[in-house]
LOFIMI-829594 format. One record per residue: residue number from 1; residue in three letters; x, y, z of N, C-alpha, C in turn. Coordinates in steps of 0.001 Angstrom, whole numbers. Each point is the difference from the previous one (the first is absolute). Layout:
REM residues N
{n NUM&res ALA&neast X&nnorth Y&nup Z&caeast X&canorth Y&caup Z&ceast X&cnorth Y&cup Z}
...
REM end
This chain:
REM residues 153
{n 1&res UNK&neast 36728&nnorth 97846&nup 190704&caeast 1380&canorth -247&caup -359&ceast 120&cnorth -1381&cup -619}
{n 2&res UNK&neast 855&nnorth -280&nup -635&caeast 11&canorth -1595&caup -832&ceast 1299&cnorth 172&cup 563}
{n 3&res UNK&neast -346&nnorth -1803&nup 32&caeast 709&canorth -1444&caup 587&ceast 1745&cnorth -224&cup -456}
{n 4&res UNK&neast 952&nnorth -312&nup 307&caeast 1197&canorth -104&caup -940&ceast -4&cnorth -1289&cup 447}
{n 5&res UNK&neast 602&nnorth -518&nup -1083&caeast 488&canorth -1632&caup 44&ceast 1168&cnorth -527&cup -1209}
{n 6&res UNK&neast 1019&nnorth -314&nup 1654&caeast 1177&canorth -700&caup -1165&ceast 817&cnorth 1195&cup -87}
{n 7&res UNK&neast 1807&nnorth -126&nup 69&caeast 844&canorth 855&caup -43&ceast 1164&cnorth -258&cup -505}
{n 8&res UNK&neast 989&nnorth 155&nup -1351&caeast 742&canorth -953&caup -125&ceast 487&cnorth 419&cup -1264}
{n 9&res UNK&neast 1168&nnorth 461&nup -906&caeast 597&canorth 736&caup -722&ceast -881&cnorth -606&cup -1169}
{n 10&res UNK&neast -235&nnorth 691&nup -1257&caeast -1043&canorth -231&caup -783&ceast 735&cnorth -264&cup -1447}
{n 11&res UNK&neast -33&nnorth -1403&nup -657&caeast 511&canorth 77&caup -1297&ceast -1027&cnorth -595&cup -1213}
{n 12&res UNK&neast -27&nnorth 1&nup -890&caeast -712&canorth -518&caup -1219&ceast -645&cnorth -1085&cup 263}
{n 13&res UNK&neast 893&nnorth -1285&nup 1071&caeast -687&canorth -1273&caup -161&ceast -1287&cnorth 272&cup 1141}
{n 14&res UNK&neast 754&nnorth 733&nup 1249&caeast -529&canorth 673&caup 1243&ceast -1242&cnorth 425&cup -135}
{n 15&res UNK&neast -67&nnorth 1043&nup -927&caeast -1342&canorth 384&caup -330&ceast -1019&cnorth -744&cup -503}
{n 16&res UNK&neast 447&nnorth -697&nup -1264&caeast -1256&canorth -1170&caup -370&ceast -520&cnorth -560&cup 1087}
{n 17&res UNK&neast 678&nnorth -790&nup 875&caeast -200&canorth -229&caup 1095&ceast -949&cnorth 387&cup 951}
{n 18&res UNK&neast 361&nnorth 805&nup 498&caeast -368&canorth 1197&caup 851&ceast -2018&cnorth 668&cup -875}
{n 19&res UNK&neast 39&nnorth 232&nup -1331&caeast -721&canorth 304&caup -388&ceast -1223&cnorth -1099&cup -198}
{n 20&res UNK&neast 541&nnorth -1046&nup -411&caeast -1059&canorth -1282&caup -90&ceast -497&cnorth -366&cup 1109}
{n 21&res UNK&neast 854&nnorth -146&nup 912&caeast -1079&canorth -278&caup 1442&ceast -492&cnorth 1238&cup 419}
{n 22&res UNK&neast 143&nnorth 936&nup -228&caeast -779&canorth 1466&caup 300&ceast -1621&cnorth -471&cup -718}
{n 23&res UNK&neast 91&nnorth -250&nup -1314&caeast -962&canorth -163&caup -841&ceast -606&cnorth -1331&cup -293}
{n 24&res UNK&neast 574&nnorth -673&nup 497&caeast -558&canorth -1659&caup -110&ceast -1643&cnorth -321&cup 138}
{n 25&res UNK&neast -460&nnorth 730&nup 906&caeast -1331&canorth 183&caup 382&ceast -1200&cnorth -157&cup -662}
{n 26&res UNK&neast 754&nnorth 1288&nup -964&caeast -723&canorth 1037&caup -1047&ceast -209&cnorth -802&cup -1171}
{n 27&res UNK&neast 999&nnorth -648&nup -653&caeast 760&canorth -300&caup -1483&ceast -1431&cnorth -339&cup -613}
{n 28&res UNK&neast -1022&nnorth -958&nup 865&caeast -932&canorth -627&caup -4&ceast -1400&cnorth 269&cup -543}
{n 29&res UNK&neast 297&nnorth 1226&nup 785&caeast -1659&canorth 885&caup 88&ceast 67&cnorth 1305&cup -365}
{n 30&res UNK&neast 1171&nnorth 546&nup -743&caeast 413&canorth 1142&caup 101&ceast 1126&cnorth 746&cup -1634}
{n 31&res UNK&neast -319&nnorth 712&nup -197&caeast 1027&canorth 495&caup -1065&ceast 776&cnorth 638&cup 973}
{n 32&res UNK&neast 1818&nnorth 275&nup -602&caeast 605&canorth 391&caup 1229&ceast 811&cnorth 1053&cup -805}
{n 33&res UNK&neast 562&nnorth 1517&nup 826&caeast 360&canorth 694&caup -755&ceast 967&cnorth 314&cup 477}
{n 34&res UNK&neast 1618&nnorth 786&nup -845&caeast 804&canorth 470&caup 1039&ceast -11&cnorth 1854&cup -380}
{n 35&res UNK&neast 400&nnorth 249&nup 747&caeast 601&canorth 1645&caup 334&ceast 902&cnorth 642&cup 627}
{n 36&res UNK&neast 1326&nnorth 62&nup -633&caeast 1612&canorth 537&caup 415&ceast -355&cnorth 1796&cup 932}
{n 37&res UNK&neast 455&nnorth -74&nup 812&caeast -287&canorth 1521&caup -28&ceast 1583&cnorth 321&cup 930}
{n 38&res UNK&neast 488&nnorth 1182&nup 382&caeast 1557&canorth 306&caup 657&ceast -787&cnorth 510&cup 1532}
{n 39&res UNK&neast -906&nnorth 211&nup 243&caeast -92&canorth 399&caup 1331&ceast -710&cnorth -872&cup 822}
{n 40&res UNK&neast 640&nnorth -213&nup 1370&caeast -1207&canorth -1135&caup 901&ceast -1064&cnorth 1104&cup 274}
{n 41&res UNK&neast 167&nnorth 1262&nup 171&caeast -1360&canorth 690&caup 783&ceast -1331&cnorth -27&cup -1458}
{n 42&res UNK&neast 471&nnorth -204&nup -943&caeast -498&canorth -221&caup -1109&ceast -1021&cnorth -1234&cup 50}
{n 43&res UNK&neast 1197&nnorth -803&nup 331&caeast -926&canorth -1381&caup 18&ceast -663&cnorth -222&cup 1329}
{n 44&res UNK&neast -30&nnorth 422&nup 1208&caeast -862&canorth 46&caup 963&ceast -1272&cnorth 781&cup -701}
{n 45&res UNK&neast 404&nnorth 1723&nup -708&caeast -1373&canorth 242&caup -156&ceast -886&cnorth -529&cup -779}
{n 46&res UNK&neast 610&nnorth -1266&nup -1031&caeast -1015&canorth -689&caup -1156&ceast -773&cnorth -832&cup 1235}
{n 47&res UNK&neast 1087&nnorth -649&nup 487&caeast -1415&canorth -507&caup 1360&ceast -944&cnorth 276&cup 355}
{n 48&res UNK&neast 165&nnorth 1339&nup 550&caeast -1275&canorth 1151&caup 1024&ceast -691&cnorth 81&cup -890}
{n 49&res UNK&neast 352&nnorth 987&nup -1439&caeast -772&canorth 643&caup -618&ceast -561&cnorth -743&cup -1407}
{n 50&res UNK&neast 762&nnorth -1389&nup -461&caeast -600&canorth -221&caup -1540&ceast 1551&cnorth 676&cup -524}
{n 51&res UNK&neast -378&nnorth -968&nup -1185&caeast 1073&canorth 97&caup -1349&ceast -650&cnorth 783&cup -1303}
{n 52&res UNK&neast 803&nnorth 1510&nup 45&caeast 0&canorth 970&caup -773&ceast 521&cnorth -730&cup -1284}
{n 53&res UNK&neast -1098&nnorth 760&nup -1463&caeast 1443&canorth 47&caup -1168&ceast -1017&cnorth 560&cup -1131}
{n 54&res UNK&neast 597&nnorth 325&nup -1229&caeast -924&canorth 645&caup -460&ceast 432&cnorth -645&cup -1600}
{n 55&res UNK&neast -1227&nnorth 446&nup -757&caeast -12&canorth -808&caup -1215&ceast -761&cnorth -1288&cup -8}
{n 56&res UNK&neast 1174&nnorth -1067&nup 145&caeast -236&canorth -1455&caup 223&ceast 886&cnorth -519&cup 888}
{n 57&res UNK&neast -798&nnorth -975&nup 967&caeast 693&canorth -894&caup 1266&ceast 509&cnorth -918&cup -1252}
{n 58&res UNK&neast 250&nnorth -666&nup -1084&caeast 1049&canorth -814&caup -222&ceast 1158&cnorth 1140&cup -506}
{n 59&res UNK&neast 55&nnorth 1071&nup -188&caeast 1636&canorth 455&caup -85&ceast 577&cnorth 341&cup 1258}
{n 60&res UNK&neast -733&nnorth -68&nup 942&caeast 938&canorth 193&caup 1504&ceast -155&cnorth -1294&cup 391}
{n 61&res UNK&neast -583&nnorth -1046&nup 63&caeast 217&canorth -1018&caup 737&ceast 65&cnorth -1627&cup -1078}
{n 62&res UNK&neast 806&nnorth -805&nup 265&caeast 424&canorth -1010&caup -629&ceast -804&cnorth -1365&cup 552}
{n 63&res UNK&neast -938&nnorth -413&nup -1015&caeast -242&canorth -1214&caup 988&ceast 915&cnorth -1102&cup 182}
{n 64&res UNK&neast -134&nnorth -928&nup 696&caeast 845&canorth -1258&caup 194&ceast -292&cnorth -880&cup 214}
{n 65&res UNK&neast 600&nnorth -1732&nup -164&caeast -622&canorth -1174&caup -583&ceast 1172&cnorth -558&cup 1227}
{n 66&res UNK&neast -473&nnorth -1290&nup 465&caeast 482&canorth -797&caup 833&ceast 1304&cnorth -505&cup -923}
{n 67&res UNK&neast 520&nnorth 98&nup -641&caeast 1242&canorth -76&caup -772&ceast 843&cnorth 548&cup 763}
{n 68&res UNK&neast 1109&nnorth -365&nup 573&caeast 809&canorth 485&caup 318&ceast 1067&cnorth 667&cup -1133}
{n 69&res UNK&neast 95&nnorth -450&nup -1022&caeast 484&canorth 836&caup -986&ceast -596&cnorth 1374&cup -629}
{n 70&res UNK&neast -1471&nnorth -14&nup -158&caeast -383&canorth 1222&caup 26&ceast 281&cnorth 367&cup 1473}
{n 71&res UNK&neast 193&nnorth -179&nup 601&caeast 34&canorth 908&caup 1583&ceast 1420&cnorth 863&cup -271}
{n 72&res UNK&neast 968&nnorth -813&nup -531&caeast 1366&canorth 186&caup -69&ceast 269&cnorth 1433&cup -1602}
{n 73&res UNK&neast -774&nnorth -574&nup -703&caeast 200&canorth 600&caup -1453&ceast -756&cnorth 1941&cup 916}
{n 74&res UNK&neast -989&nnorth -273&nup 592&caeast -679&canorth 1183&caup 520&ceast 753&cnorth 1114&cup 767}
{n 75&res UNK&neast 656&nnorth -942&nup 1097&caeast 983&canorth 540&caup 935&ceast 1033&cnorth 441&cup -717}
{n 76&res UNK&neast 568&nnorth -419&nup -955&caeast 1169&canorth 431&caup -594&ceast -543&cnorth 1398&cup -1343}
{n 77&res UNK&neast -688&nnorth -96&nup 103&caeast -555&canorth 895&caup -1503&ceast -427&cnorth 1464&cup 830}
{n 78&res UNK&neast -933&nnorth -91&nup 1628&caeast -419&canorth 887&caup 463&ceast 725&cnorth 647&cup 1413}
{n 79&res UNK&neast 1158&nnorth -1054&nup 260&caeast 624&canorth 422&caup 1388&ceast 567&cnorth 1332&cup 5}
{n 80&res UNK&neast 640&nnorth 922&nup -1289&caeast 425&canorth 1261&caup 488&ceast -1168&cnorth 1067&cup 120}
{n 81&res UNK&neast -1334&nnorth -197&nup 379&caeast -1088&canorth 521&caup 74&ceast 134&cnorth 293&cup 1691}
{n 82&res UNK&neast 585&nnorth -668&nup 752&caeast -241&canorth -87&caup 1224&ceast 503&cnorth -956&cup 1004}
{n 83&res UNK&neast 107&nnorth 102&nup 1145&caeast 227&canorth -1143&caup 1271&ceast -958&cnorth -429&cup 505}
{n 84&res UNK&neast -1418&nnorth 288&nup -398&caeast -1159&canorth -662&caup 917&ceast -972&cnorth -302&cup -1038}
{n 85&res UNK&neast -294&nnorth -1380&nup -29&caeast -1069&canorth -669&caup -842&ceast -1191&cnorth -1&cup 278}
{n 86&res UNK&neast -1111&nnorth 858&nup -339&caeast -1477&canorth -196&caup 210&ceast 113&cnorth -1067&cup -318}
{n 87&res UNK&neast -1189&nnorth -998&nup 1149&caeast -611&canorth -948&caup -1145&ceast -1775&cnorth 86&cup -82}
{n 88&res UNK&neast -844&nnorth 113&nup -510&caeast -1486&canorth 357&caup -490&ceast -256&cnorth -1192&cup -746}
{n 89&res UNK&neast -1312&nnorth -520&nup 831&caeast -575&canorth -1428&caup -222&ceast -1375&cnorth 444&cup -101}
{n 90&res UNK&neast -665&nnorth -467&nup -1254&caeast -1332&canorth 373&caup -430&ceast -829&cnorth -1158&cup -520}
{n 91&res UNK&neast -941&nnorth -210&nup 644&caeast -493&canorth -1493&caup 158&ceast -736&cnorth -411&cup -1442}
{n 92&res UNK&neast 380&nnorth -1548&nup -125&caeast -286&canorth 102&caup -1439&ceast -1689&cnorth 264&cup 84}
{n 93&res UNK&neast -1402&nnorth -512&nup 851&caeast -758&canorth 188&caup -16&ceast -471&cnorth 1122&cup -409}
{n 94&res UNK&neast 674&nnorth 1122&nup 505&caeast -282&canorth 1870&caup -242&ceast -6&cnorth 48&cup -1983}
{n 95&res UNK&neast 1002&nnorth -589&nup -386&caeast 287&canorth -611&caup -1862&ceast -1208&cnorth -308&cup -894}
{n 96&res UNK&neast -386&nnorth -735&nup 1057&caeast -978&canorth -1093&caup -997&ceast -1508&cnorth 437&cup 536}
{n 97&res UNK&neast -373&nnorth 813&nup 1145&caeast -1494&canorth 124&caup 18&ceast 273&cnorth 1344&cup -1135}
{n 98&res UNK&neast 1032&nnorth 1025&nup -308&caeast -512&canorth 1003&caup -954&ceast 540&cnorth -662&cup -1449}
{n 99&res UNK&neast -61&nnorth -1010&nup -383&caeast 540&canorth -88&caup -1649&ceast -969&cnorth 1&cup -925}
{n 100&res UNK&neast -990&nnorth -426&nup 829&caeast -1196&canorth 511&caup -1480&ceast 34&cnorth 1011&cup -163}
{n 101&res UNK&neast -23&nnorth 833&nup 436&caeast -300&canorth 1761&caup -217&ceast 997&cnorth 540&cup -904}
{n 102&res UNK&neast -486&nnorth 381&nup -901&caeast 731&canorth 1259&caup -766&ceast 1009&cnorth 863&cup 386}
{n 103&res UNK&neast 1308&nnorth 103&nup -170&caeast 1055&canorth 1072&caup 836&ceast -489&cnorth 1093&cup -1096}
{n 104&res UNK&neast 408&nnorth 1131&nup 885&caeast 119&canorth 1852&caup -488&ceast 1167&cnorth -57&cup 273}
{n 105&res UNK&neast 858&nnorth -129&nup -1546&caeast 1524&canorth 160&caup -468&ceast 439&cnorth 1224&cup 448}
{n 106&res UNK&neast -885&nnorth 1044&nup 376&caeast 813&canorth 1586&caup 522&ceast 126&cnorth 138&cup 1854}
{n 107&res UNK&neast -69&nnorth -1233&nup 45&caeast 415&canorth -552&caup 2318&ceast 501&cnorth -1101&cup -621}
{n 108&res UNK&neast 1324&nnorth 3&nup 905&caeast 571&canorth -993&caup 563&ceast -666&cnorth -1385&cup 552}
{n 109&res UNK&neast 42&nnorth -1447&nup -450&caeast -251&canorth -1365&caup 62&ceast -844&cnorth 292&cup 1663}
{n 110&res UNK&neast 1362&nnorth 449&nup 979&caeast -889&canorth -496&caup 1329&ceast -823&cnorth 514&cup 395}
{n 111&res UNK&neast -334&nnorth 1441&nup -791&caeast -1263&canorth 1065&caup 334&ceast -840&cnorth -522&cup -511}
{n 112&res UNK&neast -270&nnorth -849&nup -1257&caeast -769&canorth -794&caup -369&ceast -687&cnorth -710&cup 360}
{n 113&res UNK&neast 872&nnorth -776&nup 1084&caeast -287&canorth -1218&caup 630&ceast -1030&cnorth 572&cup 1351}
{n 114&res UNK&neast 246&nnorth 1738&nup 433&caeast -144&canorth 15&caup 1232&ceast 685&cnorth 37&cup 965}
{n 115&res UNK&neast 1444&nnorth -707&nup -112&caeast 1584&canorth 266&caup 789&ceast 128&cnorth 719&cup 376}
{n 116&res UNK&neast 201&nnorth 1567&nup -697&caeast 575&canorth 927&caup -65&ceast -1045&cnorth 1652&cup -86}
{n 117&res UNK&neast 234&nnorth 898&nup 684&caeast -465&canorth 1084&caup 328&ceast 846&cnorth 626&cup -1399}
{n 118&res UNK&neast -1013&nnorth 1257&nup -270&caeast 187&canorth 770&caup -765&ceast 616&cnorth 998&cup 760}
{n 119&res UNK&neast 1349&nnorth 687&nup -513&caeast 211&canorth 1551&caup 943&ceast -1192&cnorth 931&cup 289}
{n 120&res UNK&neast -371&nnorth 542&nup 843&caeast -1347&canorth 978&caup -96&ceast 264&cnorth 1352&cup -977}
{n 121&res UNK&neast 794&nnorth 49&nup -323&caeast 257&canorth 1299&caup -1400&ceast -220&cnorth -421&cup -1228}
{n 122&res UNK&neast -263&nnorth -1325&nup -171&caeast -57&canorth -1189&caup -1145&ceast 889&cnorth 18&cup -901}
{n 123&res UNK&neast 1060&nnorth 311&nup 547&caeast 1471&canorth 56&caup -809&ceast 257&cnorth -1791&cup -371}
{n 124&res UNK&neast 916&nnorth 7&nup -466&caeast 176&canorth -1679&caup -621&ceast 1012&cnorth -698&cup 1349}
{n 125&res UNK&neast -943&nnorth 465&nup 965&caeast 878&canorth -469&caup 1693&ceast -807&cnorth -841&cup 737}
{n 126&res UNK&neast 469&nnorth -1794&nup 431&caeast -485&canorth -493&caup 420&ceast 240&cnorth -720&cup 1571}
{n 127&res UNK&neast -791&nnorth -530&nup 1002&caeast 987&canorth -520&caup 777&ceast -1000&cnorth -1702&cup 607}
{n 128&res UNK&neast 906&nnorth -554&nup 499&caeast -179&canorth -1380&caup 88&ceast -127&cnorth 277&cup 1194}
{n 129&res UNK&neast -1340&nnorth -700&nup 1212&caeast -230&canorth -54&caup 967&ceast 715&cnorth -770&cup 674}
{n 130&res UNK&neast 373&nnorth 155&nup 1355&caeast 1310&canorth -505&caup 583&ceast 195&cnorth -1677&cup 678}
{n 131&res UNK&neast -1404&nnorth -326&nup -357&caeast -508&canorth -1309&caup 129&ceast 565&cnorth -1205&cup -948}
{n 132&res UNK&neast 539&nnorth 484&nup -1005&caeast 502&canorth -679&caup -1146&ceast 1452&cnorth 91&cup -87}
{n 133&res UNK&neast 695&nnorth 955&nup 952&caeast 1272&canorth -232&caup 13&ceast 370&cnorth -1045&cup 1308}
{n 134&res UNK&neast 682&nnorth -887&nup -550&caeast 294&canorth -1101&caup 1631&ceast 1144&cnorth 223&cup 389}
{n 135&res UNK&neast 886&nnorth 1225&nup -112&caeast 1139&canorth 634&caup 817&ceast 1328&cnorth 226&cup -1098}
{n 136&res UNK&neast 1144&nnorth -70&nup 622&caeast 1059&canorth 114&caup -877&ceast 1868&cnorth -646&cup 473}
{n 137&res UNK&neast 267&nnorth -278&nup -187&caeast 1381&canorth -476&caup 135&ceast 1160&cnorth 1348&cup -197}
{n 138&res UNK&neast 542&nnorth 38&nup 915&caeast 1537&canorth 881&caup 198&ceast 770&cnorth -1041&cup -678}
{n 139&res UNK&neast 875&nnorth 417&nup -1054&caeast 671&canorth -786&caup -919&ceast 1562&cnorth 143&cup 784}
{n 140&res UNK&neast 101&nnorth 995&nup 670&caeast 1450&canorth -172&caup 283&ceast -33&cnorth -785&cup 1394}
{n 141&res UNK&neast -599&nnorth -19&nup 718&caeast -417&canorth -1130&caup 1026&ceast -808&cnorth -683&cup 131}
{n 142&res UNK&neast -778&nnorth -658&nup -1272&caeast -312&canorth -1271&caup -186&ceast -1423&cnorth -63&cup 1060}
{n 143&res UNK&neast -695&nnorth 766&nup 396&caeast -788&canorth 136&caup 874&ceast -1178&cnorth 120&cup -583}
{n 144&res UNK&neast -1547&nnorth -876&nup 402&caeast -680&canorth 625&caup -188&ceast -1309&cnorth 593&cup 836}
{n 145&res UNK&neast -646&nnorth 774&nup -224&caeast -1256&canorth 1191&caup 578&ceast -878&cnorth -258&cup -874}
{n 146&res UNK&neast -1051&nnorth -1364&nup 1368&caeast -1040&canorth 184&caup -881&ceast -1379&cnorth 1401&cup 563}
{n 147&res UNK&neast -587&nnorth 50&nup -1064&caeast -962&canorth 739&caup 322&ceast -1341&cnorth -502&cup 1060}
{n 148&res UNK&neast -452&nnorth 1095&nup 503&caeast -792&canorth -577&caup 1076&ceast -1633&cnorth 642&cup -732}
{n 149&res UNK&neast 304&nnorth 559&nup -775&caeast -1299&canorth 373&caup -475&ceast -185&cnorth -719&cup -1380}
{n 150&res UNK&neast 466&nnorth -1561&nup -407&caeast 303&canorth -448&caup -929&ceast -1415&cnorth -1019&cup 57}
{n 151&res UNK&neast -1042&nnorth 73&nup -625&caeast -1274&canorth -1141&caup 243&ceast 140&cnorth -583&cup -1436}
{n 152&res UNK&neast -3&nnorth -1640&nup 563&caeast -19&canorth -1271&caup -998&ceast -1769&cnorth 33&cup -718}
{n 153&res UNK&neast -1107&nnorth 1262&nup 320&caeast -692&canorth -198&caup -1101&ceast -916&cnorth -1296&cup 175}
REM end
């Protein structure tokens, strides 16, 4: 089960807030990603199970920069997506031991890298091991759940 922390009506400034010290950690050692979704049982199962998506992980997930203005420009562009913010932290090290290598333009960047599992039907379906997601924030109560199966790598 993951952790809740912090309870407290949730607004624009609230969230930057709320989201930067969630991620402060990371900013460092880490590319950081977000993901809107409308259901919490949703976002518990990206926990358990890994982050589904198919195609490419940059059209479902947005990265983000210690800017609080990109934090703000993000939140406002992606909030009717959902009430609960994945957040998915992928260490920059994982980046830079595969950049010499040649990508195969027909997989997705993080299958490339190794990130990411291929669907076993080899449909264009991928999923992110649940180690790389570090939990998610309830936007309407300002709360966040971190993940317990979340390893800093």
């Amino acid at each position: 089960m993951s952790e809740a922390l912090s309870s407290r009506p949730v607004n624009s400034l609230q969230l930057q807030e709320t989201l930067l010290s969630f991620i402060r950690e990371r900013l460092s050692d880490s590319r950081v990603y977000i993901h809107f979704t409308r259901e919490r049982s949703i976002s518990e199962k990206i926990m358990r199970e890994g982050f589904r998506y198919s195609d490419s992980f940059d059209k479902t997930a947005a990265e983000i920069s210690p800017s609080k203005i990109d934090i703000k420009y993000k939140y406002q562009l992606y909030q009717d997506y959902g009430s609960f913010l994945i957040v998915i932290c992928i260490p920059l090290k994982r980046f830079e031991a595969h950049k010499s290598g040649g990508m195969d333009t027909k997989h997705d960047t993080l299958y490339n890298l190794g990130l990411s599992e291929l669907d076993p039907r080899e449909e264009l379906e991928y999923q992110l091991a649940p180690k790389y997601v570090l939990g998610y924030i309830d936007l309407e109560e300002n709360r966040i759940y971190k993940n317990e199966n979340y390893s800093k790598l």
